[in-house]
ZAZABA-841191 format. One line per 3 residues: for each residue x, y, z of C-alpha. Coordinates in Angstrom, 1 decimal, decimal comma. Example, Ala and Ser with C-alpha at 12.3 -4.5 7.8 and 13.67 -1.06 7.14 Angstrom:
12,3:-4,5:7,8  13,7:-1,1:7,1
//
This chain:
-24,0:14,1:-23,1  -20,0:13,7:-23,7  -18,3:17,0:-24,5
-17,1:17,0:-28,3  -13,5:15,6:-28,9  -13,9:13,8:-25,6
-14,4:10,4:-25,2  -14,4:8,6:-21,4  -13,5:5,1:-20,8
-13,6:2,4:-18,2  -10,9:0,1:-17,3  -12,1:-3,4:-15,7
-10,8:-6,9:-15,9  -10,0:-9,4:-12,7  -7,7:-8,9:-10,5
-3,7:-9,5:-11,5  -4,2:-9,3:-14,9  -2,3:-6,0:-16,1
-5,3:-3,2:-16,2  -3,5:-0,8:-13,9  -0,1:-1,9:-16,3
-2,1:-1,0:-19,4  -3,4:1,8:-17,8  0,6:3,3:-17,5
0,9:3,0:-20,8  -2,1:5,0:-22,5  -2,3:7,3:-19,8
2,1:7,8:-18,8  0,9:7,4:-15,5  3,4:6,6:-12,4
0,5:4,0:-10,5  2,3:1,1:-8,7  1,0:-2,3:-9,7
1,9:-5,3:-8,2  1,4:-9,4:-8,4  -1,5:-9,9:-6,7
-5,1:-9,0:-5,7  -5,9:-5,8:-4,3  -3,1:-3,0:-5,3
-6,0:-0,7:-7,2  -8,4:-0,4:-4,1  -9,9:2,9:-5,6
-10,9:4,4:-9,4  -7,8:6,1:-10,8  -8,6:8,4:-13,6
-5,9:9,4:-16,6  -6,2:10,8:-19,6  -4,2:11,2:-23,0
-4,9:13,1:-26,0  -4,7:11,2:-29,3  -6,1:12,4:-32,8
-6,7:15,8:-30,9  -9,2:14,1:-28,6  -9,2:13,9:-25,1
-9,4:10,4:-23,4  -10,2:9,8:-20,0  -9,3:6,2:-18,5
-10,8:5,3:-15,4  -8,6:2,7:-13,6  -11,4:0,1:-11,5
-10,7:-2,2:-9,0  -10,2:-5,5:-10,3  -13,0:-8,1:-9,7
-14,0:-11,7:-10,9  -18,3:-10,8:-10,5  -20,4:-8,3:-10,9
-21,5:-9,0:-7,3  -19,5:-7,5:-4,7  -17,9:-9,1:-1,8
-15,9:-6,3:-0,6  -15,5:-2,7:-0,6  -13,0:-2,3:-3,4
-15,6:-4,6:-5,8  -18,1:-2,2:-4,4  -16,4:0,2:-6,0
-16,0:-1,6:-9,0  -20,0:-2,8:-9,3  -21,4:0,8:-8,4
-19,3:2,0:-11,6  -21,0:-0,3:-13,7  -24,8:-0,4:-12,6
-24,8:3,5:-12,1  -22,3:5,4:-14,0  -21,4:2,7:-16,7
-24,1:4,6:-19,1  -22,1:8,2:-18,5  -18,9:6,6:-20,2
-18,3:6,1:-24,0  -17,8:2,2:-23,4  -15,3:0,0:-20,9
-12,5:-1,5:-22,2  -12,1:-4,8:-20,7  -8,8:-6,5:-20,0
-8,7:-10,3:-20,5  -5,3:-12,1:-19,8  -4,7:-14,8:-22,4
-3,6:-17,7:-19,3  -7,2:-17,5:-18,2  -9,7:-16,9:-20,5
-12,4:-18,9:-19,3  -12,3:-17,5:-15,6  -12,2:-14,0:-17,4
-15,0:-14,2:-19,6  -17,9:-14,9:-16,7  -17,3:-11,3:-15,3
-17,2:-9,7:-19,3  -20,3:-11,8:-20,1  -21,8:-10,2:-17,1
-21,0:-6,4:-18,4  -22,1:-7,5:-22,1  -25,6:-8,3:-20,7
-26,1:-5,2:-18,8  -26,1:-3,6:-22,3  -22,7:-1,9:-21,9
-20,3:-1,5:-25,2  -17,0:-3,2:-24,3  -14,0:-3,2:-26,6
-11,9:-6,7:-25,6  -8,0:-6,5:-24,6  -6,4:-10,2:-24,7
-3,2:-9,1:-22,6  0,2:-10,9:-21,7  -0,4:-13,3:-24,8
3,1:-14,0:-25,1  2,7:-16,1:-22,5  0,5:-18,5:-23,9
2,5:-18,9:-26,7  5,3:-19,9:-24,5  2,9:-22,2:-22,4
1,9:-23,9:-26,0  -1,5:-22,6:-25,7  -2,8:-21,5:-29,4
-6,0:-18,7:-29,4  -7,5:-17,9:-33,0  -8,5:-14,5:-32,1
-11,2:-14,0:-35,2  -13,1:-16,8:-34,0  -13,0:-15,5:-30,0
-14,4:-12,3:-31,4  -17,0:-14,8:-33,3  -17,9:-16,2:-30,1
-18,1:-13,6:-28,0  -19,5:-11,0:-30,3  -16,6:-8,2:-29,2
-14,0:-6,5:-30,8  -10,5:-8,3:-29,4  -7,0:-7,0:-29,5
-4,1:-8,8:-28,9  -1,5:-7,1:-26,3  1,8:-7,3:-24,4
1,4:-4,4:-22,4  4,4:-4,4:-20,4  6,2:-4,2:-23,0
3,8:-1,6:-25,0  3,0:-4,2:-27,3  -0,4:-3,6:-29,0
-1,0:0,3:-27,1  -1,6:2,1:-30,4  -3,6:-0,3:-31,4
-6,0:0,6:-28,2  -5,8:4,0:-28,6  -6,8:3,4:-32,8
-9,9:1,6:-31,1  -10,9:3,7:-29,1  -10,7:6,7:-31,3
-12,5:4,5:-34,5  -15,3:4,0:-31,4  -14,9:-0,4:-32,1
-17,0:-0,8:-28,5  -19,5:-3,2:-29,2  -23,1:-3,8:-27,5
-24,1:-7,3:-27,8  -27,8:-7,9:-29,0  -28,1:-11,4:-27,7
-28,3:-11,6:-23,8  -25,3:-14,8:-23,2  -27,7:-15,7:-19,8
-31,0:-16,8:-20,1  -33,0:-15,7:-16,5  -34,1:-19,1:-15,0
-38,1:-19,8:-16,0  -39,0:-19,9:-12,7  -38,0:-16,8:-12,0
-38,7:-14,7:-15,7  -42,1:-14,5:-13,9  -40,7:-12,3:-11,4
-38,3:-10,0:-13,0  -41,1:-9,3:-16,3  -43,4:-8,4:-13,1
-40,6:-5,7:-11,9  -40,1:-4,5:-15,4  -43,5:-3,6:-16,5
-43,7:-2,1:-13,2  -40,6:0,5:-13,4  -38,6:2,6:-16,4
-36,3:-0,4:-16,5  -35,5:-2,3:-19,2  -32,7:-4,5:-18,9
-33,9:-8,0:-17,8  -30,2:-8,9:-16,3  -29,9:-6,0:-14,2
-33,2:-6,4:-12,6  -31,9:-10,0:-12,4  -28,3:-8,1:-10,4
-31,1:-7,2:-7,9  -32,5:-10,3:-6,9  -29,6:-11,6:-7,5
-27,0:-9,2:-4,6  -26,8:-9,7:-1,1  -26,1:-5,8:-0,9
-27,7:-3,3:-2,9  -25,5:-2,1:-6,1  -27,6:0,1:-7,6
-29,5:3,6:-7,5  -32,5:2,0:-9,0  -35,0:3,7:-6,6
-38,0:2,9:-7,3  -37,0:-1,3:-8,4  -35,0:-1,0:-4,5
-38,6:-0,2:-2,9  -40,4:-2,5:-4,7  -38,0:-5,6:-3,9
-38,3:-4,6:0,0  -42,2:-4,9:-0,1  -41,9:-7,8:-2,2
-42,7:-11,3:-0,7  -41,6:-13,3:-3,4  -38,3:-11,7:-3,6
-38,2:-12,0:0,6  -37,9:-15,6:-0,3  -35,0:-15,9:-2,2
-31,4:-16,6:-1,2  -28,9:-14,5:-3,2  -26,3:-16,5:-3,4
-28,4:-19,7:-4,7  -29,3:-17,6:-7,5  -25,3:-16,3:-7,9
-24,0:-19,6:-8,3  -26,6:-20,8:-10,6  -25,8:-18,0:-12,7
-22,3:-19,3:-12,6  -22,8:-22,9:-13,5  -25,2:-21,3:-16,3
-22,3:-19,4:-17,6  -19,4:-21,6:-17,7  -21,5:-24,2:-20,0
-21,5:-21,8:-22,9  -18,3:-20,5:-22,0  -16,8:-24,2:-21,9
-17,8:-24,4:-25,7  -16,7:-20,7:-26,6  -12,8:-22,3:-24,7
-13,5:-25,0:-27,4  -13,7:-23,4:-30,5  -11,1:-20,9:-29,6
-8,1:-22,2:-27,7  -6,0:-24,9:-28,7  -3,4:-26,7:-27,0
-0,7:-27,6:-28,7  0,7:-31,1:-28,6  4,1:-29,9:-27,0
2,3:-28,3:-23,9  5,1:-27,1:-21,9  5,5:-27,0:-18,1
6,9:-23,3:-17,6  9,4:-22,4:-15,4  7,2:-21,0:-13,0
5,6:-24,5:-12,0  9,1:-25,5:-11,4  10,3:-22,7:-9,1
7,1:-23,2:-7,2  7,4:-26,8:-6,2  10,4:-25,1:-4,0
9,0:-21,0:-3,2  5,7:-22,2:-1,8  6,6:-25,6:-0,2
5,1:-25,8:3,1  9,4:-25,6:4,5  11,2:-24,1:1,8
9,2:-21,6:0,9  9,5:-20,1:4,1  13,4:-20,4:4,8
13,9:-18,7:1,3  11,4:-15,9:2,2  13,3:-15,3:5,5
16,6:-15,6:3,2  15,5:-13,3:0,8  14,4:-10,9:3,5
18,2:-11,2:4,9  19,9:-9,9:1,8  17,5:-7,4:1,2
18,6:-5,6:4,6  22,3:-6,5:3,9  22,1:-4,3:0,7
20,0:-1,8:2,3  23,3:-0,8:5,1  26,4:-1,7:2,4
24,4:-0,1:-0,5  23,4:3,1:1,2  26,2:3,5:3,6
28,3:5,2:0,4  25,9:8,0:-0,6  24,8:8,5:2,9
27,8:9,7:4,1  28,0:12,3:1,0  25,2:13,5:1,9
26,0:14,0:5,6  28,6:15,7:4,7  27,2:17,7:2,3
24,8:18,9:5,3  27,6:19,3:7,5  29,4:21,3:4,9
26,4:23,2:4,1  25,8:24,2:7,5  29,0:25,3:8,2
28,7:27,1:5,5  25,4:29,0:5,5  27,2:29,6:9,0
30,5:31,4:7,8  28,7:33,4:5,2  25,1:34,5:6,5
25,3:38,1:8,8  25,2:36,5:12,6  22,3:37,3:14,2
19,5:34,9:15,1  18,4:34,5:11,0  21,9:32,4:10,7
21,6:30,6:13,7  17,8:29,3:12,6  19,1:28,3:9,2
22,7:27,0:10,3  21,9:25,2:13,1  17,5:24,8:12,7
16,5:24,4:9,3  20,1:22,5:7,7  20,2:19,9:10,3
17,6:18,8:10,5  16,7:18,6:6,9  19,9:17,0:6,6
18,7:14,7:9,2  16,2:12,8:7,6  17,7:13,0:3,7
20,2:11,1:4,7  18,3:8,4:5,3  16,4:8,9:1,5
19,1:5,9:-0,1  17,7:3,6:2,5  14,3:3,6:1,9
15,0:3,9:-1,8  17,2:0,8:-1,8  14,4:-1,0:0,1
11,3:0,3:-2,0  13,2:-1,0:-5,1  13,7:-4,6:-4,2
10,4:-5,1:-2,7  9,1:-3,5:-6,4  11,3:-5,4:-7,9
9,7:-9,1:-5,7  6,2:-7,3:-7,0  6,7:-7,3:-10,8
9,0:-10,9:-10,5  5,1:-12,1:-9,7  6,9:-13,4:-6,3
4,9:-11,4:-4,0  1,9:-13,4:-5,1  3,5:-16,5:-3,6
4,1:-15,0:-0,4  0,1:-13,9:-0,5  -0,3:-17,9:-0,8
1,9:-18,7:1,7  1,2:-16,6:4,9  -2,5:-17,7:4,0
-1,5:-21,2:6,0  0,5:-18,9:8,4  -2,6:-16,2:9,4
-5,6:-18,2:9,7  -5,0:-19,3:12,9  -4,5:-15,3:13,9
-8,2:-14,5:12,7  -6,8:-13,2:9,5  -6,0:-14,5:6,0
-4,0:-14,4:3,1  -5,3:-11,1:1,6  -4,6:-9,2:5,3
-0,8:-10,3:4,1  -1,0:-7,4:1,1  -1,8:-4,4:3,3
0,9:-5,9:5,9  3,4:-6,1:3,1  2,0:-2,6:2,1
2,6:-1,2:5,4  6,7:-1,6:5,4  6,4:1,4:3,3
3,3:3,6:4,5  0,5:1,9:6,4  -2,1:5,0:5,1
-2,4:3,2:1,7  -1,8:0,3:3,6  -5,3:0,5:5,7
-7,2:1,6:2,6  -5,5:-1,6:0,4  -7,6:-3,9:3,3
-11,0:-2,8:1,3  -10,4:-5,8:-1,1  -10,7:-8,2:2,5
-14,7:-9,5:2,1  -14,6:-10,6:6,0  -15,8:-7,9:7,8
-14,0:-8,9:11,2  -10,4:-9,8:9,2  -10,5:-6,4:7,4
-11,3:-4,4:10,8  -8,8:-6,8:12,6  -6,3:-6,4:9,9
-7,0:-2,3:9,8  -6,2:-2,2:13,6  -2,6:-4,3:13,5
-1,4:-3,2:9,9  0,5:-0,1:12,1  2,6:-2,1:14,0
4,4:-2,9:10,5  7,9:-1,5:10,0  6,6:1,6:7,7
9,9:3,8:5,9  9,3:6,6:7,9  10,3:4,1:11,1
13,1:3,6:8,4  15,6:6,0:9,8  14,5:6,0:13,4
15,7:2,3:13,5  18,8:2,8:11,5  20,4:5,6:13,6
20,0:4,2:16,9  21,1:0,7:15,3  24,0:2,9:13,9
24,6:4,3:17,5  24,3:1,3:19,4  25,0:-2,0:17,2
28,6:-3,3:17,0  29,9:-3,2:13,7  30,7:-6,8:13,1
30,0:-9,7:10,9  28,4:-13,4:10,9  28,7:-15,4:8,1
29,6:-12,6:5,9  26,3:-10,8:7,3  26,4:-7,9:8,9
25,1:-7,9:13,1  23,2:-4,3:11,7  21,6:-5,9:9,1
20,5:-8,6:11,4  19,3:-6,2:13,9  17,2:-4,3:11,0
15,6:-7,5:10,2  14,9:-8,1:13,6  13,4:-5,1:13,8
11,0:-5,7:10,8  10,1:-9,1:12,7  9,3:-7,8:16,0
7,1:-5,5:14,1  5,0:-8,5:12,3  5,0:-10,8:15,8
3,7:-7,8:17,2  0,7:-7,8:14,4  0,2:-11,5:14,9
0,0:-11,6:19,0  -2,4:-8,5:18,6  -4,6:-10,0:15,8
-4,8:-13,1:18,3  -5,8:-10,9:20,8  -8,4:-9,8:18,9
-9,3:-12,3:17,1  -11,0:-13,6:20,7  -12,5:-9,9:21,4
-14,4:-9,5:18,0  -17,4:-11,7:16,9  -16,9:-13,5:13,4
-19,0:-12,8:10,6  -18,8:-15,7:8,4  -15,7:-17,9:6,8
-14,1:-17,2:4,0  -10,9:-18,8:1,6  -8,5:-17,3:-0,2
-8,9:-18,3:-4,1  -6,3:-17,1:-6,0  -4,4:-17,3:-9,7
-0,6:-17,4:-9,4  0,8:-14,9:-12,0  3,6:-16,5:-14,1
7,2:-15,2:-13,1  8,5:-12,4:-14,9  11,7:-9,9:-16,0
11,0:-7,2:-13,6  10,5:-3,5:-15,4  13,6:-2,4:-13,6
13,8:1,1:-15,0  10,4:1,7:-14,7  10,6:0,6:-10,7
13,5:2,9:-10,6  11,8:5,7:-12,0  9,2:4,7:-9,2
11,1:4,8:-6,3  13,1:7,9:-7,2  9,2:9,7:-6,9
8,2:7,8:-4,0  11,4:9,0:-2,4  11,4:12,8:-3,3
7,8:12,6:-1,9  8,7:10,9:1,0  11,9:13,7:1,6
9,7:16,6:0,4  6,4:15,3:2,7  8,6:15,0:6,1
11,2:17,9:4,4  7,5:20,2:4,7  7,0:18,8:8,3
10,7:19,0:9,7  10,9:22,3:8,5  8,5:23,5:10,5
9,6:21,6:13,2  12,9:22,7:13,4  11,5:26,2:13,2
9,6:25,5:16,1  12,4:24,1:17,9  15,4:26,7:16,9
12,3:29,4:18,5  11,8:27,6:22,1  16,1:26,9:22,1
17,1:30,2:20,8  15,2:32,3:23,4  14,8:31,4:27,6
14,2:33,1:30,7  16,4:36,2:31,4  18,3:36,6:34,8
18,5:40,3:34,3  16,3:41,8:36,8  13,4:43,4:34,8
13,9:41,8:31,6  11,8:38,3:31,1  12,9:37,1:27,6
17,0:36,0:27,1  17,9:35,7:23,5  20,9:33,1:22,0
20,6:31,2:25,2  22,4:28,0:25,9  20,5:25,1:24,8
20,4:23,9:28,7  19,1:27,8:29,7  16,5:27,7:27,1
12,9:27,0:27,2  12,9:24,4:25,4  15,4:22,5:28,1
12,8:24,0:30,4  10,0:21,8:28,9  12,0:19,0:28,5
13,0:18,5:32,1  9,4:18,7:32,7  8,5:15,6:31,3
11,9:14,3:31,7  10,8:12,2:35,1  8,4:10,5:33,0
10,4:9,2:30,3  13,6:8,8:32,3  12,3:5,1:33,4
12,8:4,0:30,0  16,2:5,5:29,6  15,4:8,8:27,5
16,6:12,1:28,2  14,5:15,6:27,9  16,2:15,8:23,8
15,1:12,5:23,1  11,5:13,4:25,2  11,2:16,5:22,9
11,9:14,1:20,2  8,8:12,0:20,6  6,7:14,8:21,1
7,7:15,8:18,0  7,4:12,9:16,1  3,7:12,5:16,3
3,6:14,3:13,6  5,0:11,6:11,3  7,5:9,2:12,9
10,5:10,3:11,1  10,3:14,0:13,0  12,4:12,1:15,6
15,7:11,5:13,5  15,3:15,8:12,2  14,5:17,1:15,9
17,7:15,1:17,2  19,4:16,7:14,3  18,4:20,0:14,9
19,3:19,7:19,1  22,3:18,4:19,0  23,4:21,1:15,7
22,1:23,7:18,2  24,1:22,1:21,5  27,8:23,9:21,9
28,4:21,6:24,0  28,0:18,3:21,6  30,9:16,8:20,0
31,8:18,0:16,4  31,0:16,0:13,5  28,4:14,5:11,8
25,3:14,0:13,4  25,5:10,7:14,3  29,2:11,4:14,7
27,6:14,1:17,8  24,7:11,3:19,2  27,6:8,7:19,6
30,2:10,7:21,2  27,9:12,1:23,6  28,3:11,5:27,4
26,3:12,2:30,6  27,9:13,8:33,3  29,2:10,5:34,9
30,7:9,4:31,7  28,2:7,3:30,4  27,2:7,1:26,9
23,7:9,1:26,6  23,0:6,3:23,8  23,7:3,1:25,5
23,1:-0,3:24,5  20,2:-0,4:26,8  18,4:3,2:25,6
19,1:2,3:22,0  17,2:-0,5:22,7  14,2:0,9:24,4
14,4:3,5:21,5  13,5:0,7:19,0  11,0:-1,1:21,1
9,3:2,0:21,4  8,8:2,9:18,1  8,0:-0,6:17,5
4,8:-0,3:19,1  3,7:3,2:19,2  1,6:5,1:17,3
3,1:8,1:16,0  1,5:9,3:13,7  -1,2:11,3:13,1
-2,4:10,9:9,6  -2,6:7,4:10,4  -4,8:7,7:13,6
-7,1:9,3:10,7  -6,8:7,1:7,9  -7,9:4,5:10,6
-11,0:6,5:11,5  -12,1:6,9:7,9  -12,0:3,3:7,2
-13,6:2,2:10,5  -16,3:4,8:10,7  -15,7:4,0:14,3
-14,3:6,5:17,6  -13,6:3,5:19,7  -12,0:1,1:17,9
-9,6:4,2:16,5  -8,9:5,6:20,3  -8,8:1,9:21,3
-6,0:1,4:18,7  -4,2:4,9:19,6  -3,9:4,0:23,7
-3,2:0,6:23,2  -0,4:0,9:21,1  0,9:4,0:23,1
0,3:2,4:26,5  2,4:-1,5:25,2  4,9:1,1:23,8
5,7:2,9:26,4  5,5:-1,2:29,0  8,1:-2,9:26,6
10,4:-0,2:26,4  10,3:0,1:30,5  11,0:-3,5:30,9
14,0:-3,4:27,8  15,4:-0,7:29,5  15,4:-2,4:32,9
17,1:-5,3:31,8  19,5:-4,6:29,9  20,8:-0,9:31,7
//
């Protein structure tokens, strides 16, 4: 029973065809959509008040059947057969560039007896395409309410929310699929003998090759069944399909016209060249090239405000606080290394907005298509390319984007090498040591960091191919499968809305590691601040030197491990520390070498540059900056990570398999970089 002036709703449609865009707009939610299959892995629930009533939207994973193939359409089909009744109707999002393939999965939802309310989005561009669709006789044909929208540019929103508060949800009478007479026999046989009375989703049932619904007492009975035992699922799937697309073929008909100046969009054009089997590679690469070029010039400018502003701020908190050890935690802890990693925030934001920007363009979709040719031969496909992209900003989303994979061994193969993908918080690892230890020079106008940063972001996908080859042998297959996919037309990116985007993926990227850091440079200000006393009685020194204190202490203890790969004990205390998230590295460094008297003065990266060993050696040499970068390359550091992993595996080994291996290559490849270039 629905609570009084509150009214619930479900979102569904197929995959790519705006539902999480129109869900923005009714709901002023801040959910990331993108061009291609996959991005809403999960329900997301909004709400907005209109009329003074409540309405709750409940964002679905998109989905072309009612019959799942993955976990994400699991999702989506559990919604429908179980909960679907508990809602006050599902709004169903149909894009106007492909009716037909839409209107199998809403004819599917009309005939288990739910009341849908029909939203023909991006229409726009099938008028551009030529394509004519009489809306009043669509609604004729498919017995639904239909209303005609542009949602990203808010076209047709009010009109939703008027729907849904006038209640226009309609439950069709007439089932559109007639079971098969030779197996009505069968599913009248199950309905007399349960509470059910819905013919098609008995017919789901027989139909599934997993089990979709919470229909007890129907589940037992199809076990024990032997006629049932005899059926193949998928026969009757696909003979459900050719059923359906004959009377959708006439609904097409009677609806859509194509006009006699059928135009050839843009789109087909620019293809012929962004997914040729040549070009479309070389411009990828290209387009990869200047992103990093504006990533360094771009950010460089309010980066160094910033450092100042830090280095300013510290000095200042440090002329102005009482001395004692509360102004040499917060001068030289908490400052620095804050400072530390917001410096790097333009980066990432700089990044963030041009891949959003390649989302929304519909561009990203083409890149889906084309690494499909490239991974196959890896054991994965063109799907595991959407949680790779995914993981060069956080690979926790990243893992749980692989639910839309059907294959069970390319989702578990693509789960296990998504964290070797340049994530943002490797972001500023990579760009101060290439900072410290990368001339500052040209090529063609491009700049050798950019190049290296690229490189970087390479080394990190060759590293997910060799591995997925790897275990592509070590894993058994469980069937084939092909990627089948609709290119989205190009489009004007929604630049302000992807700024307002990255600014809040940014302040929770400096506010998550800000939380983290904090506590870490606590940490580390206690262990440097205090260290053993040389007065005779008296155990504890306080405002040591860095080298006297106990942190030093540690550090040289696990200093003749790490030396082999060039580090010293602040960059050992640095990794520690960064299994926490990997971006801990950049603050700790901050926060040692703010608390060293003996570093240089300056900026931070101002100190790490200028500093010297004892022989007069740079401590961050061409060959340790090096086996910095190879190391975080590989290794996996971090620890909410290691436990998405675990979630979406359900499995110990293959998560402690993951952690070791990672470490262990790691910790090889920096040892050899180190050797050969010291």
């Amino acid at each position: 029973m629905q609570i009084e002036n509150k009214k619930q709703i479900l979102l569904v449609g197929n995959p790519n065809v705006g539902k999480s865009t129109v869900f923005n707009q009714l709901c002023n939610k801040k959910q990331k959509t993108g061009n291609y299959a996959g991005v809403t892995v999960a329900a997301h629930s909004g709400r907005y008040i209109h009329n003074n009533k409540t309405i709750e939207i409940v964002d679905l994973p998109g989905s072309y059947s009612i019959y799942p193939s993955s976990e994400d359409e699991a999702i989506f089909s559990k919604y429908l057969i179980d909960e679907a009744s508990q809602y006050d109707g599902v709004i169903y999002i149909l894009e106007a560039l492909s009716i037909k393939r839409g209107l199998l999965l809403f004819r599917q939802i009309q005939d288990l007896g739910i009341p849908v309310l029909v939203i023909l989005n991006q229409i726009d561009q099938a008028e551009k395409r030529g394509i004519k669709i009489n809306v009043e006789i669509l609604e004729k044909e498919i017995g639904a309410k239909v209303i005609s929208t542009n949602a990203k540019s808010g076209i047709g929103i009010e009109d939703i929310k008027n729907a849904i508060d006038n209640n226009l949800f309609s439950i069709s009478n007439q089932p559109s699929f007639q079971i098969p007479t030779e197996h009505q026999g069968l599913v009248f046989k199950i309905l007399s003998d349960s509470k059910e009375e819905n013919q098609y989703k008995i017919w789901t049932l027989l139909a599934s090759d997993t089990y979709i619904a919470k229909l007890e007492t129907i589940n037992d009975q199809l076990k024990e069944d032997d006629a049932v035992k005899c059926l193949v699922p998928k026969r009757l799937q696909t003979q459900e399909t050719i059923r359906r697309y004959q009377t959708i073929d006439k609904t097409i008909a009677k609806a859509i016209v194509k006009k006699t100046d059928f135009k050839i969009l843009l789109t087909e054009k620019l293809d012929k060249v962004l997914v040729h089997k040549f070009w479309g590679y070389a411009i990828f690469v290209l387009i990869l090239l200047l992103i990093f070029q504006m990533v360094y010039y771009l950010a460089s400018y309010p980066m160094d405000w910033i450092s100042n502003f830090f280095l300013w701020f510290s000095g200042f908190s440090h002329d102005n606080l009482p001395s004692g050890p509360i102004n040499s935690l917060i001068s030289n802890g908490i400052i620095p290394g804050i400072g530390g990693i917001v410096v790097f925030a333009p980066q990432i934001g700089i990044l963030l907005y041009l891949l959003y920007l390649l989302e929304d363009s519909g561009y990203m979709a083409r890149v889906v298509f084309l690494m499909d040719r490239l991974l196959r031969p890896f054991g994965l496909s063109g799907k595991s390319i959407v949680p790779l992209i995914s993981g060069t900003a956080c690979a926790i989303p990243a893992i749980m984007s692989t639910r839309n994979i059907e294959n069970v061994k390319e989702r578990l193969i693509t789960i296990l090498v998504t964290p070797f993908m340049t994530c943002s918080a490797r972001l500023p690892v990579y760009s101060i040591i290439i900072e410290l230890v990368i001339p500052d020079k040209t090529i063609l106008g491009i700049s050798y960091k950019a190049i290296a940063l690229l490189g970087m972001y390479f080394v990190g996908f060759l590293s997910a191919l060799l591995s997925s080859l790897v275990l592509k042998k070590i894993i058994k297959n469980v069937g084939k499968t092909f990627l089948v996919m609709d290119l989205p037309t190009y489009k004007k990116p929604l630049f302000g809305y992807d700024f307002k985007m990255v600014l809040l993926k940014v302040w929770e990227f400096v506010t998550g590691a800000g939380k983290i850091i904090f506590l870490v440079s606590i940490i580390i200000w206690v262990f440097s601040y205090f260290g053993p006393s040389k007065t005779p009685g008296k155990w504890i020194a306080t405002d040591v030197k860095l080298q006297q204190s106990y942190l030093a202490k540690m550090g040289h203890k696990i200093e003749p491990a790490i030396a082999p790969l060039g580090f010293d004990w602040k960059m050992g205390v640095g990794i520690i520390t960064s299994f926490a998230a990997r971006e801990v590295f950049v603050g700790t460094m901050a926060t040692l070498y703010s608390l060293d008297d003996t570093a240089p003065e300056g900026t931070i990266i101002e100190k790490m540059k200028n500093d010297v060993l004892p022989n007069g050696q740079r401590v961050f040499s061409f060959a340790t900056g090096i086996s910095i970068l190879m190391y975080y390359a590989f290794a996996m550091q971090c620890i909410s990570t290691i436990a998405v992993v675990y979630r979406e595996t359900k499995s110990l080994k293959w998560t402690l398999a993951q952690l070791f291996a990672m470490s262990g290559l790691a910790y090889i490849v920096s040892f050899v970089v180190y050797q050969l270039f010291r």
